[in-house]
N, C-alpha and C positions, 0 to 999 in steps of 0.2 A: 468382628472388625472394630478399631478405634476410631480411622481417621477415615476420610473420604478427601482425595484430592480431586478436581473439580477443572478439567480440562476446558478451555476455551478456545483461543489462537495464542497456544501455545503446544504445539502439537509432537513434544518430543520428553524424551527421558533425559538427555544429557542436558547440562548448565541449566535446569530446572526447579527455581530454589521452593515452589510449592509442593513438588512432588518429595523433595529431600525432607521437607519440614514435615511432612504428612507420614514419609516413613517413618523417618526418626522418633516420631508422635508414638507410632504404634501400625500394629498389622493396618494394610492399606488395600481400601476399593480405588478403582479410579472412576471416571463420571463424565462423560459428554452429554449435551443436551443438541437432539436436531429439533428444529424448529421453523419449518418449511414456510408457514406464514409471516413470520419477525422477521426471516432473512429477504420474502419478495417484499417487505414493508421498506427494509433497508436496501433493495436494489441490488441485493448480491447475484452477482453475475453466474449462470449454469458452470461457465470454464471455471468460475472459483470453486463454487458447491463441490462439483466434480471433484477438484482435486483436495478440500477438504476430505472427503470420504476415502478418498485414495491416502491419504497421508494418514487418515483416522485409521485405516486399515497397517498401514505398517506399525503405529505407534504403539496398536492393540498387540502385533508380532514382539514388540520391543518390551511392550509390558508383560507379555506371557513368560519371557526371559528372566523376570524378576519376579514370580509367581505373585502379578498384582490382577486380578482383574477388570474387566472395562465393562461397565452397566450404562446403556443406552434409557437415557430416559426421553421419552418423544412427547414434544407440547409443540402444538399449532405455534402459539407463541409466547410471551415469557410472563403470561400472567399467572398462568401454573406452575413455573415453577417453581416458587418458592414450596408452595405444599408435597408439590413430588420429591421436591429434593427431603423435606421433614418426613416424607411417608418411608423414601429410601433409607434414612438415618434410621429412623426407627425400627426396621427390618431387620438391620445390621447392625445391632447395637454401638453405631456409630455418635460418638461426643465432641468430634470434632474437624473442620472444615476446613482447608485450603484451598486458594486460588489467586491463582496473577490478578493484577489487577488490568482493569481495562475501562479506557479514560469518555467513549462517548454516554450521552446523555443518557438512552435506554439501557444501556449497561449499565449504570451507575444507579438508577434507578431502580432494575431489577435486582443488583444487589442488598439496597438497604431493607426491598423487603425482602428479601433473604435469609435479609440476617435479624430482622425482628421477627421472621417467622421461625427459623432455628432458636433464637433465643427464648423461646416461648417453650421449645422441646430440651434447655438446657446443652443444647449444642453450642460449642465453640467456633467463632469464624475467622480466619486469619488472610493476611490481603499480604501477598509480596510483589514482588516487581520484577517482574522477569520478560518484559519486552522492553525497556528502557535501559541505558547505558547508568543515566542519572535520573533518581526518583521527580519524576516533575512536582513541581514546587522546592526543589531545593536547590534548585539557580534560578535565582534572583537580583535585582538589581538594588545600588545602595538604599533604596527605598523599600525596598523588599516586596517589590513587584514584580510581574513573570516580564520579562525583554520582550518586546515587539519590534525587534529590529535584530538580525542573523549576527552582526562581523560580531558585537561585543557579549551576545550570547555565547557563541562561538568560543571567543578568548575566554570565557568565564567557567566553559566547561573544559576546555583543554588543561586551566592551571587545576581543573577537582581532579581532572583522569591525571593529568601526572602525578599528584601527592598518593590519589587517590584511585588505583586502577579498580575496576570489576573484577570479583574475585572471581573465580571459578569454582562452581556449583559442581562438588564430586555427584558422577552416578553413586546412587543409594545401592547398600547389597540386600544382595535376593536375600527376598520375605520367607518365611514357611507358607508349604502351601496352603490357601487359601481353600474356605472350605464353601465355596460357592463358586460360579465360572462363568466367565466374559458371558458376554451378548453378542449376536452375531450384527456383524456392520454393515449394513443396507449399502445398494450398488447404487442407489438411486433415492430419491424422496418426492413426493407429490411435486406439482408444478413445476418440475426442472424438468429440461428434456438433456438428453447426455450429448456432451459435444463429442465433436469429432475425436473417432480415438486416436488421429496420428497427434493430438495434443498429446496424449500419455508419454510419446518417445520425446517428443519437447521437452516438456515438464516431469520427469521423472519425479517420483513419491518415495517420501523417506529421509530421515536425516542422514543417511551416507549420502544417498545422490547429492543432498544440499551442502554437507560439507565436503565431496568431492568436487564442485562447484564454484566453491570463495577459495579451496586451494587449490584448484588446477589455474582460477585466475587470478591469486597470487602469487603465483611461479612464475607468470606468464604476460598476459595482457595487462596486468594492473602498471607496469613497468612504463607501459605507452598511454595510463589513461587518463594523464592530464591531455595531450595532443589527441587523443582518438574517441574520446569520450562524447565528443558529439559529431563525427561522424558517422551517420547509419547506416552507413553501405559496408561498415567494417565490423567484427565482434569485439567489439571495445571496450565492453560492460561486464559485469558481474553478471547479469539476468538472477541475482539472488531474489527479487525483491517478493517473487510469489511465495517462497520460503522464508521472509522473515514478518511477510503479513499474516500467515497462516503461522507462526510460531516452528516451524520447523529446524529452525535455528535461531538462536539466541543475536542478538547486537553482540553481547560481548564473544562470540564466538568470533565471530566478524572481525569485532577489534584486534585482538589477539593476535588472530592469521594474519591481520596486516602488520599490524608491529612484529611479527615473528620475521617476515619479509625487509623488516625497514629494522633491524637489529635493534628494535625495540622503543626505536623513537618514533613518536606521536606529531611534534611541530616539523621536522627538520628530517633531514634526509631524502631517500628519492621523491620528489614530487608526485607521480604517479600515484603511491602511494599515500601521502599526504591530503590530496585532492581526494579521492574516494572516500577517506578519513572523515573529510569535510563533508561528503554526502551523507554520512550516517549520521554526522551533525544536523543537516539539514533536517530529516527524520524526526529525528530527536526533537527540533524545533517545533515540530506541527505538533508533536506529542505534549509537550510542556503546555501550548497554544493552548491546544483542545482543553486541556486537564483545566488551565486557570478560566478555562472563558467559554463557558457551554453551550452560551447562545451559538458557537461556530457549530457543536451538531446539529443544531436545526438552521444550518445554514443562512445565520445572519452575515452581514460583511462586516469586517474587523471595522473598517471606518464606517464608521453610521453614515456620514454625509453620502454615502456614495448609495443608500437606499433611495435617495432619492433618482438615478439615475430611470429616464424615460425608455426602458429598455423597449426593441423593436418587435413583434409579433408577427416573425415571417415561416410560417410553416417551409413553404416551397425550399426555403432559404435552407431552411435547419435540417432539413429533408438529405436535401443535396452534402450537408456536412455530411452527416452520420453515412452516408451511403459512397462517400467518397470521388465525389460528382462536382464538385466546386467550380472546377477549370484552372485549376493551380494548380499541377501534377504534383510538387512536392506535399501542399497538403494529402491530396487522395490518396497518397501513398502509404503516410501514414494512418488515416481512418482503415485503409485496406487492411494493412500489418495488423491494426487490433482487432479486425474481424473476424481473420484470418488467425491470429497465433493468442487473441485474448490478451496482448501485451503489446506495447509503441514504445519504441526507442523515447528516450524522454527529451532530446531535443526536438522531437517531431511533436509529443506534448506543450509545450510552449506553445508550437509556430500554431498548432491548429485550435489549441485555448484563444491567440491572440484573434485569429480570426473573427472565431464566432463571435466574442463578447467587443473585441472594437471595431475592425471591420464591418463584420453585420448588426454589431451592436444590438445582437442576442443576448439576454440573461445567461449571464456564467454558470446557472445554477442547474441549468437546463443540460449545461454542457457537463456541468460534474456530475447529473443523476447518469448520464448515458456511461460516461466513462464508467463507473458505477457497476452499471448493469451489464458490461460487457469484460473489463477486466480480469482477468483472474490474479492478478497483484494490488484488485480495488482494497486501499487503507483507507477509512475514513479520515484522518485528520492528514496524511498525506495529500490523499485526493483534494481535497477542501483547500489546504493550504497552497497546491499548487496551483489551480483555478484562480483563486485569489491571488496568489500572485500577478498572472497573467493578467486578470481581468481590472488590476490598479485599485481594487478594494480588500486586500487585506493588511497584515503586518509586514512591514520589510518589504511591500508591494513593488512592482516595478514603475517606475514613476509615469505617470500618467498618456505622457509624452512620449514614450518611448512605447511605439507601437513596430511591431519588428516585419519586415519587408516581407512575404513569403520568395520574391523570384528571386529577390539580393540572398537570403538565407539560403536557395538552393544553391546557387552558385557559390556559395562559399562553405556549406560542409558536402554537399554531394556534386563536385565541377563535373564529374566524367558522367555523371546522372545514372551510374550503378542503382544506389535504392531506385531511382522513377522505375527504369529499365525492369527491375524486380515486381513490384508492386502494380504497377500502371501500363502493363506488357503490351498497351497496344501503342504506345509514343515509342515500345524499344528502338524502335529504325532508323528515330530521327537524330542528328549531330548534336555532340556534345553542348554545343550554344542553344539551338533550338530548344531541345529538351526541358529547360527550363520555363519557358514561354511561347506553349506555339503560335506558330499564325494564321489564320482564319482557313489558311484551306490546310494546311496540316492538320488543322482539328478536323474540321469535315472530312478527310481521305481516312484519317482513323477511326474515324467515331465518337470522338471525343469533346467534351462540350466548352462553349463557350467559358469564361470565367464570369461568375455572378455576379461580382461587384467590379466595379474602378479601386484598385486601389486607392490612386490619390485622394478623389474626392472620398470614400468614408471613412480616409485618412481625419482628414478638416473636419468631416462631423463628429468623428468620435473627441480630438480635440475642444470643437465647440462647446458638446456638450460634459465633458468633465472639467471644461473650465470652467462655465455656468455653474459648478456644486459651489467655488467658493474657494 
């Protein structure tokens, strides 16, 4: 063998520009690494793990197609690997290395020794980009600094993707066969317990199911998802997002399908599609974030003043979020969905971030490690970015003030209280008004608990004190 291409959360053969480069190189291994304790260090949730393995299994089908095989190398966590991957090169007379890049801090780290320690064995390393639309670091502002603020980011990369589209990454042709053969791929790994399998018919594994997925809702719903996009009582979304965190499909696969939909235009044309457009922007934004500003994988806030914030230390409080026990039906609703399906409509992400961090005036941080660990579309610099958004300490944050109502917010994306009625099935009985807000003995006749806070008042506290930063 020459090259070893070097699998991550990129979990597919199509629009794959390391796996092309590694063929093109010469006869090709391919290489995952599981690493049961780096991933419970980083929170990765059982519903992700899971469906990494389920997706690592079709990849390996997909790679057998192109006679590459898939050599599992197993480390507790990523201090070993740089030597295992040098001990695998050296086995296989392998000179040289590819892999996507990937932007948080332990990744980034683990590859420099990677690659002094390949370099040490006269091994080659090469870094592509094959989870970003646009290489981060190269929108930049006249200053030639990374944007901390969306709209003119935004503008900045619509005029590259016009000049400049993403090209498309041909599949690479089958190899000769290779004279070594796959590793078989674990159903399971230490400390994860398997979720529930009717997750599997959820989340089907594999890039067909993912790109039958962004096209059956580019035929389809994308048409309605500037208006339906935050309604969660409707299928208004892609649900792409557990396939583009795990690499099972490309961004630019993404793009494509949508401008194939919108005859090819990017600003203009149906808004539907435009507006989802803008969502992979958004993406892209936490991506570029992450890339220039590292302190955000160790979870600093993009504004430093707001470290200063007296965050509250209420167990019972935070207890009652994650459990979906608030007394705000629209919250529980959503905590229940991600417990339930390991994924939340993303307007129900806002409402139940804004809670915790200014309502209860809980650390955001608390609230990002849990989404984290429950997820199975957990992105580090996504997750992080959207936190911070919510919580008024990051870039492009939503301004302080603007702390969002939970019973006004029901009322106005779920009126008829469908999602509550779904999620919170013991309110189903009550009338469309109620539902939103019961009253002391509607809660008591269902079971249902009190709500934890006043809104109003830690309304004024959360105000009080993010006006006190300054």
């Amino acid at each position: 063998m020459n090259a070893i291409c070097w699998f991550r959360t990129d979990l597919r053969v199509h629009d794959n520009p390391a796996l092309a480069e590694a063929m093109a190189y010469g006869p090709t291994l391919a290489v995952f690494v599981i690493s049961p304790v780096q991933w419970q260090a980083h929170r990765e949730a059982p519903v992700k793990v899971d469906f990494w393995l389920r997706n690592l299994a079709a990849l390996q089908q997909a790679l057998d197609a192109l006679n590459v095989p898939l050599k599992i190398i197993h480390s507790d966590d990523w201090q070993d690997v740089p030597e295992k991957l040098a001990a695998l090169c050296k086995a296989h007379a392998v000179t040289a290395v590819h892999a996507n890049a990937e932007w948080g801090i332990n990744e980034r780290r683990r590859d420099i020794a990677t690659v002094e320690r390949l370099d040490d064995e006269g091994v080659s390393w090469t870094v592509h980009h094959g989870s970003s639309l646009l290489i981060p670091g190269s929108v930049v502002t006249g200053k030639g600094e990374a944007y901390k603020v969306f709209t003119p980011y935004a503008r900045a990369c619509r005029e590259r993707l016009q000049s400049a589209p993403p090209r498309t990454v041909p599949l690479p042709h089958k190899q000769a066969k290779a004279p070594t053969s796959s590793d078989a791929i674990p159903k399971s790994v230490p400390g994860y317990h398997a979720p529930d399998r009717a997750l599997h018919s959820m989340w089907p594994a594999g890039e067909d199911a993912a790109l039958a997925r962004v096209e059956a809702f580019a035929n389809d719903a994308i048409a309605h998802y500037k208006t339906e996009r935050d309604v969660p009582a409707v299928d208004g979304t892609s649900r792409i997002s557990p396939y583009l965190a795990a690499g099972v499909i490309s961004p630019g696969q993404c793009l494509r399908t949508a401008l194939a939909a919108n005859h090819g235009e990017l600003d203009s044309g149906k808004q539907g599609i435009t507006t989802w457009i803008t969502e992979l922007l958004w993406r892209e934004f936490y991506q570029h974030l992450m890339a220039a500003n590292p302190s955000l994988s160790m979870h600093a806030p993009m504004k430093p003043a707001t470290g200063g914030i007296p965050w509250r230390d209420d167990p019972d409080a935070f207890d009652a979020w994650t459990a979906g026990r608030t007394g705000f039906p629209i919250i529980d609703a959503g905590m229940r969905q991600l417990m339930e399906m390991g994924w939340m409509h993303n307007r129900l992400r806002m409402l139940v971030a804004m809670l915790l961090s200014k309502n209860l005036l809980i650390d955001w941080r608390k609230g990002e490690a849990w989404f984290m660990a429950n997820l199975i579309d957990g992105d580090l610099a996504s997750n992080n970015g959207g936190w911070q958004w919510s919580a008024s300490t990051g870039a492009d944050a939503v301004p302080y003030f603007r702390i969002f109502n939970p019973e006004t917010q029901s009322r106005n994306i779920d009126p008829q209280g469908r999602y509550i009625r779904k999620w919170v099935p013991e309110l189903a009985d009550l009338n469309d008004r109620d539902i939103h807000a019961p009253s002391a003995q509607q809660r008591r006749d269902a079971g249902y608990p009190e709500a934890i806070v006043d809104l109003k008042a830690t309304r004024k506290r959360a105000l009080e004190v993010f006006k006190a930063l300054g």
